[in-house]
Residue, then its C-alpha position, 0 to 999 in steps of 0.5 A: x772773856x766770858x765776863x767782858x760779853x756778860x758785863x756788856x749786855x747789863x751796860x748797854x740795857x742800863x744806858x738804854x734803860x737811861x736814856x729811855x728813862x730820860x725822855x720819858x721824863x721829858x715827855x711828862x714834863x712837856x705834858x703839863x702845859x696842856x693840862x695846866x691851860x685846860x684846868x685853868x680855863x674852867x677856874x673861876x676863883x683865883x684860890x682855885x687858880x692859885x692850887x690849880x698853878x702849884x699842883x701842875x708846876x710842882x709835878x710838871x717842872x719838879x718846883x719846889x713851892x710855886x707863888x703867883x703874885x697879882x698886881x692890885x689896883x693900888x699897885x702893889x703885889x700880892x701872894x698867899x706869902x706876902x706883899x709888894x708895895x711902895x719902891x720896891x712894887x715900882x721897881x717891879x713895874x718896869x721890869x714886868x712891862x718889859x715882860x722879861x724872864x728872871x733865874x737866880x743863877x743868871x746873868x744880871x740883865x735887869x735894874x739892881x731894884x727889881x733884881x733884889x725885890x725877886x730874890x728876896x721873893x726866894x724863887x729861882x725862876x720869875x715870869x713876868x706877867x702883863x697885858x697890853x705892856x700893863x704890869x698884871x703879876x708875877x709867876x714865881x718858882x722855886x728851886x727844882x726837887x732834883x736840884x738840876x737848874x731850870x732849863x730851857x723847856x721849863x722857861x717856854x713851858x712857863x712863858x707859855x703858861x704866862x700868856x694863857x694865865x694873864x688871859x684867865x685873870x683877864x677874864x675873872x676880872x671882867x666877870x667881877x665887873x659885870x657881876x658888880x656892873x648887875x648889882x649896881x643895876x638892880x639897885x638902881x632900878x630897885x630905888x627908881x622903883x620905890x621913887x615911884x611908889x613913895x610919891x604915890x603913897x604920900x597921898x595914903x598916908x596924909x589921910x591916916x595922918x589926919x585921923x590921927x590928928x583928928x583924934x588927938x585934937x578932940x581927945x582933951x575934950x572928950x576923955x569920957x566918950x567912949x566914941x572917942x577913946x574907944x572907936x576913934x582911938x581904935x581907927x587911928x591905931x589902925x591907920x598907923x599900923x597900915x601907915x607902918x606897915x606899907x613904909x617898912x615894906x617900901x623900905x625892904x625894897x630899898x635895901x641892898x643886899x646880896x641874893x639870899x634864898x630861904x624857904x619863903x611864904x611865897x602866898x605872903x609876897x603876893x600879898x605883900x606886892x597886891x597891898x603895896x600897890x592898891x595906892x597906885x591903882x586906886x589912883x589909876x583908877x585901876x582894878x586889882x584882882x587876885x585868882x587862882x590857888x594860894x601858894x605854898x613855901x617855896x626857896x626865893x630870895x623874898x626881897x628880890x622876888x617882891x622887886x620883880x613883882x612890884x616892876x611887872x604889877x607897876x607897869x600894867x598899872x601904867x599901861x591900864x586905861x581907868x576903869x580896867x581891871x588887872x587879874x593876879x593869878x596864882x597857880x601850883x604846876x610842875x616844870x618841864x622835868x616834873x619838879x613842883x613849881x608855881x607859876x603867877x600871871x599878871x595880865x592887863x586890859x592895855x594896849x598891848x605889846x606888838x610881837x616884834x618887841x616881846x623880846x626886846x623889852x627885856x633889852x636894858x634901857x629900851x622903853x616906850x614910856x616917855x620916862x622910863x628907864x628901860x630897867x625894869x624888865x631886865x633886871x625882872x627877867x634876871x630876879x626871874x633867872x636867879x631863881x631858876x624860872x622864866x618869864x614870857x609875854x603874851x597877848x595881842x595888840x589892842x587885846x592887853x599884855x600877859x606876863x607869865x612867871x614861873x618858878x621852882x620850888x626846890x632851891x636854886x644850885x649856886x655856891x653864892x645862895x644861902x640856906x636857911x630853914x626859916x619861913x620868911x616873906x620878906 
């Protein structure tokens, strides 16, 4: 009797400890999905999106492997663990666009196609994925550790966690098209840009082309005058270096290229920029004058940088009357948290540019000039902006316009920017 009371305690203590034991379990696997939607909407990568889904779903829902398979443009599925194509990838897309579920131990309510294409993906429980009835994917898990089957809660779980997946890989994509979208602009404007320049530039070099005609008609006649061979020849390789040089520097700007930073020669890209564009100017009748402190060695991507320069010089030299002068002023400062920065002024004699459009100016495609593009500015501010700087307009109608560009010296914090110790202007 003694022993029945004893054994009955240590029962109901076991039981009660079971049943404790059970619904704390349960808890912690209905608190993965809060935890899984809040890493997933700080993802911006679908390798880390892919990790994020295993670490959860394998502690969550005890899986044993966890596979999220997406659906490309060429219409097949793709995983870390292989590809769907052909047949099978069009099997797949009528089942996905009904946005079922699927279990192994099932009963078989799907095509005899896509029934064999999920079983051969090894997984005993399949999500599908879509949005707005498109096949985007599949989210795929493997048996339980504890060997039970996928119940009820782990199927809403993963429906749920479906929804909230289709709208992450949704918005990763729409951020890979407006990336490619930016690039494809700043190319765009970058050629417009050196459309602009190569017109301008045919006139400078038809004239070193005629010194060098020149001598080369006189130099059989004349091989024994030192005025020929000497001094004639010394101008006309000097024409060609100058001829040289402003070709490669047009063609720097032409090139593509993703955003690079390295220590740079920022006082050799001034120079650079005021030496492309004195053919314009000249032309313009126009005056370049250059003030302020020289520059030291910054972090700048100095193809992208000379771009944003080109676009604001350019177009001072469009809005200058002839017989103006447009003033480049260079200075050493420190930004607002007292880290070195530079900052350069391009200021002009124009017309000037009313209050109410200094901000609407770096619009895309808002332009006054009868054919402009409404390019520059906006991809000049984002040049600006991938530095870690800022620009600003300044100046009074009638009284010309001053644009204000500064920019830090320490390289700019972004997984995408290469480093390099190299002094380098262009």
């Amino acid at each position: 009797m003694r022993m029945l009371t004893l054994i009955t305690p240590i029962a109901n203590a076991k039981a009660l400890w079971a049943l404790v034991s059970g619904r704390r379990a349960r808890a912690e696997r209905r608190s993965w999905l809060p935890g899984v939607i809040g890493a997933l909407s700080q993802a911006d990568d679908p390798h880390a999106i892919a990790a994020l889904l295993t670490r959860h779903l394998e502690s969550g829902i005890d899986a044993s492997y966890v596979e999220w398979w997406r659906r490309d443009e060429d219409g097949a599925y793709r995983s870390r663990s292989g590809r769907i194509g052909g047949s099978e990838a069009s099997a797949l897309d009528l089942w996905v666009a009904s946005g079922g579920t699927w279990q192994r131990d099932g009963a078989p309510s799907i095509s005899p196609d896509a029934t064999r294409v999920l079983a051969d993906t090894g997984a005993e429980l399949v999500v599908a994925l879509r949005a707005h009835r498109r096949p985007t994917g599949l989210l795929a898990v493997g048996a339980r550790r504890d060997r039970r089957p996928h119940g009820g809660e782990d199927v809403a779980g993963l429906k749920a966690l479906a929804d909230h997946l289709v709208l992450v890989a949704e918005r990763l994509q729409m951020t890979a098209m407006l990336e490619e979208s930016r690039r494809m602009l700043q190319q765009a404007t970058r050629l417009s840009t050196v459309g602009t320049l190569a017109a301008e530039l045919a006139h400078e070099i038809r004239n070193p082309l005629v010194a060098v005609q020149t001598f080369l008609q006189i130099l059989p006649e004349r091989l024994d005058d030192p005025e020929v061979t000497v001094d004639l020849r010394g101008v006309a390789l000097t024409e060609l270096q100058r001829v040289a040089r402003l070709l490669s520097e047009l063609l720097g700007m032409a090139r593509a290229s993703v955003a690079t930073f390295a220590a740079t020669d920022l006082e050799a890209v001034v120079e650079q920029v005021v030496r492309l564009l004195q053919v314009s100017a000249r032309k313009k009748e126009v005056v370049l004058e250059r003030t302020g402190e020289r520059l030291p060695t910054g972090a700048a991507d100095a193809s992208r940088l000379k771009q944003a320069l080109v676009n604001l010089l350019l177009n001072a030299i469009q809005a200058s009357p002839p017989g103006k002068t447009i003033t480049i002023a260079t200075h050493t400062a420190v930004d607002a948290s007292g880290r070195p920065a530079v900052e350069l002024t391009i200021r002009d004699e124009g017309p000037g540019i009313p209050e109410a459009e200094r901000e609407t100016i770096f619009h895309p495609f808002f332009t006054t000039k009868d054919n402009g593009t409404g390019l520059g500015l906006p991809v000049t501010r984002q040049i600006v902006a991938d530095h870690g700087g800022s620009i600003t307009v300044e100046g009074a109608i009638g009284r010309g316009a001053t644009f204000v560009v500064r920019l830090p010296l320490a390289m700019p914090s972004s997984d995408r920017r290469e480093a390099t110790s190299e002094v380098r202007a262009a």
